[in-house]
N, C-alpha and C positions, 0 to 999 in steps of 0.2 A: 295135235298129238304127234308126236315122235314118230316119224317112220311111215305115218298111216296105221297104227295097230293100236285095235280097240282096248282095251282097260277091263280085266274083270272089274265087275260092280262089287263082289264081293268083299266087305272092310276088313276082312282079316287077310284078303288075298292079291288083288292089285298086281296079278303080273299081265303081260300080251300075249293077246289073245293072236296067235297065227297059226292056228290050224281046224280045233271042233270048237263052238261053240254053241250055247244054247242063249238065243233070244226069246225075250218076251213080248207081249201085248201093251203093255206099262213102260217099252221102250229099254229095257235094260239087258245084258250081256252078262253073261258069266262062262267061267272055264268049263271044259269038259268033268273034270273032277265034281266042282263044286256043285255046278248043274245040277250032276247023277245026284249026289250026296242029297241036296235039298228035296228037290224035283220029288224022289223018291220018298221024302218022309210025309208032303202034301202040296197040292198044290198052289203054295204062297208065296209070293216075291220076297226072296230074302232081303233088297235091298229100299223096298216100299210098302211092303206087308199088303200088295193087293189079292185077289183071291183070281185065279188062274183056270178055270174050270174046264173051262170049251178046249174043243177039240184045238187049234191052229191059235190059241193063245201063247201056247211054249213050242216053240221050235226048235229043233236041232239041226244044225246050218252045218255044212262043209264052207271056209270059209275060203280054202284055193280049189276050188271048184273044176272038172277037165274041162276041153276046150266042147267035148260033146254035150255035155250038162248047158252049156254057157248058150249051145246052138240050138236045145231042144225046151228049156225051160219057159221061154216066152213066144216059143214056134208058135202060132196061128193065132194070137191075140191082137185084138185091134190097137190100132196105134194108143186111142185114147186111156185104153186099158193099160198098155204099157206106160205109158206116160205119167198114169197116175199108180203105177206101182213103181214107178223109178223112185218119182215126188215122196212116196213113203219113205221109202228105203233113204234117199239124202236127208230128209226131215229126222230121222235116226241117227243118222251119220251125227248130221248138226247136233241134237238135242246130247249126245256122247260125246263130241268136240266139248260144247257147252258145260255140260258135268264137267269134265274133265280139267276145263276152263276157273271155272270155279274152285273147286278140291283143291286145285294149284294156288289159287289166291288166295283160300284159306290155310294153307300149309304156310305160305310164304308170310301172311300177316303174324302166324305164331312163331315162325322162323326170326321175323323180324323183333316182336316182342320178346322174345328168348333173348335174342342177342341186344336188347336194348337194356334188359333185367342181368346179363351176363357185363355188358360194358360199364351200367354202375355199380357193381358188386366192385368188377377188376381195379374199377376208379377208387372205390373205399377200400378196395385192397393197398393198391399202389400209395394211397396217401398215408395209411396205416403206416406200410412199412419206409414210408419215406420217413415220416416220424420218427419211428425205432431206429434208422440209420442216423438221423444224426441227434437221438439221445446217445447213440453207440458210439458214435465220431464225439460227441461231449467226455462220454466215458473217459476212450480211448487219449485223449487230452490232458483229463486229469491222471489218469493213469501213467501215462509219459512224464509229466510233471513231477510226480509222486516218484517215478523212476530215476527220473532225475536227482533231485533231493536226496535219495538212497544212496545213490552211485554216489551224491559229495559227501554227505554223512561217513559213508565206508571210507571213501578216501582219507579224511579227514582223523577217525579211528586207526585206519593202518598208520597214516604217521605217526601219531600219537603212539600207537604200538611198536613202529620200529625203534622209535625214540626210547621207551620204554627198556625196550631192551640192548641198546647201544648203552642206557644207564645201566642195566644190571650186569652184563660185561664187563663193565668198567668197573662194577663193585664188584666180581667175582674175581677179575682180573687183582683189584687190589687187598683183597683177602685170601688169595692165594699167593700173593707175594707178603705179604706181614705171616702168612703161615708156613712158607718156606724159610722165611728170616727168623722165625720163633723156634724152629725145628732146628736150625742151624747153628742158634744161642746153643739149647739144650746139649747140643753134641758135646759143646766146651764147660759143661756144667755138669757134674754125672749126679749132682745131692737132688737135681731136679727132672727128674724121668716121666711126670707128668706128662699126659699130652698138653697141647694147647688149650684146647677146649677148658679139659679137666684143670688143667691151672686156673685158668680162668675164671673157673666155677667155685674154683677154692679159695683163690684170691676176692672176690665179691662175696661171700660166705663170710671170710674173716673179716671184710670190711664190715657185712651190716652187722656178727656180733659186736662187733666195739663201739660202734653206733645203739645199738640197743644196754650195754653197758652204762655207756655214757648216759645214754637219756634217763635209764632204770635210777642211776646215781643221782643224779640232777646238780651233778657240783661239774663244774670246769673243770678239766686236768692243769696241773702246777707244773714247774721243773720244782726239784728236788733242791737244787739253790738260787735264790735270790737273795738280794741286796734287803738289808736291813733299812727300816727308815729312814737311820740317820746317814748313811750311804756306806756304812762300812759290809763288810762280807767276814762271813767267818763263821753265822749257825744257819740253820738250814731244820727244818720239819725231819721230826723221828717218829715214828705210831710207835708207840707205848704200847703197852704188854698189860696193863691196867687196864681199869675202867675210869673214865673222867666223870666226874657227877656235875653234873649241868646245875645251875640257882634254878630254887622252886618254882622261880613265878616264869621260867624260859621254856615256853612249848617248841618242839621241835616238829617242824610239818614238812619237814623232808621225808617223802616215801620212797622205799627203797631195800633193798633185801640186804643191805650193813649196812653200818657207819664207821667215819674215819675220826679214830682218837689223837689228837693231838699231843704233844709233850710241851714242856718250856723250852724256850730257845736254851742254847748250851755257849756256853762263856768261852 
């Protein structure tokens, strides 16, 4: 034991014992405290449940005793008497060395077990998360990867988009100059005051009526003169003011919202 100092026997108490204590018959020590506390409710060993009855069973010991006590205690007893009261008294010693001996080896085997049930735990920890790191480090891999890709994707879109827009420049550029050159015309033309746009708009307008015209008619447009079969020039198509009457048996399956009356040629 540490120091020389006894051990309460007490399980819930276990501190040293260096000053009152109360021994027993059944070899055991406890604190001042715990002693009174027990002592007091009967006489049982709290730490072996033996029955303590007789007078000089439980003892209450000074255990730094004066040096007067130490000179008068075993004053006029015969050697063998002293000797076979030392022999107790070391035989108690031992047998609480002994406990104490013990108690420590039982502490330390579950000390050791703890930590053998704590070192494979840490083990299944550690490989757990050895695991998880490098599914993480996989991750993080593809994830770089994937970063990568993005970053030449973007690249690849911004050129495409400055290019983009070096073309629409270049068509802004060239539609503000056909729009300053239209504006320009107009100043030396005053019958045409239209903007550009609305010119524009009017001019595609009169195109597709004449196109709808045309188509609604379903005949070719003529000139007004042409050469005669026989190559000479000199009649030319007049619409008549009449009605021509078509032969009975000639369906006419031209549709069309008029028709064009011919005349005879003119000499």
């Amino acid at each position: 034991m540490e120091g020389d100092d006894l051990i309460c026997n007490y399980r819930k108490c276990r501190k040293r014992l260096t000053d009152i204590a109360y021994v027993t018959a059944c070899s055991h020590v406890f604190c001042d405290e715990d002693g009174t506390r027990e002592f007091n409710k009967s006489k049982v060993c709290p730490a072996c449940q033996t029955n303590l009855s007789l007078k000089f069973e439980i003892v209450r010991n000074n255990l730094q005793p004066s040096e007067q006590y130490k000179s008068m205690i075993l004053a006029g007893l015969k050697p063998d008497v002293i000797n076979e009261i030392c022999s107790r008294a070391i035989a108690f010693w031992m047998y609480q060395s002994h406990q104490e001996k013990t108690y420590q080896e039982y502490m330390g085997n579950k000390a050791r077990e703890r930590a053998t049930q704590l070192e494979q735990y840490y083990e299944q920890l550690v490989s757990k998360t050895s695991t998880e790191l490098n599914s993480l480090k996989t991750q993080i891999g593809a994830c770089k990867k994937e970063l990568d890709d993005t970053k030449k994707k973007y690249s690849e879109v911004t050129d495409k988009l400055m290019e983009k827009n070096r073309q629409h420049q270049k068509l802004q550029s060239m539609y503000d100059s056909l729009r300053r050159k239209y504006i320009s015309m107009s100043a030396f033309d005053p019958a045409d005051q239209d903007p550009p746009n609305h010119a524009f708009n009017n001019a595609q307008g009169a195109a597709a009526a004449a196109d709808n015209r045309i188509h609604r008619s379903n005949i070719a447009p003529v000139d007004n003169h042409f050469k005669s079969p026989s190559g000479t020039v000199g009649f030319d198509f007049r619409p008549q003011t009449g009605t021509t009457n078509y032969p009975a048996n000639r369906q006419d399956n031209r549709q069309g919202s008029f028709n064009i009356d011919l005349g005879t040629p003119r000499k």
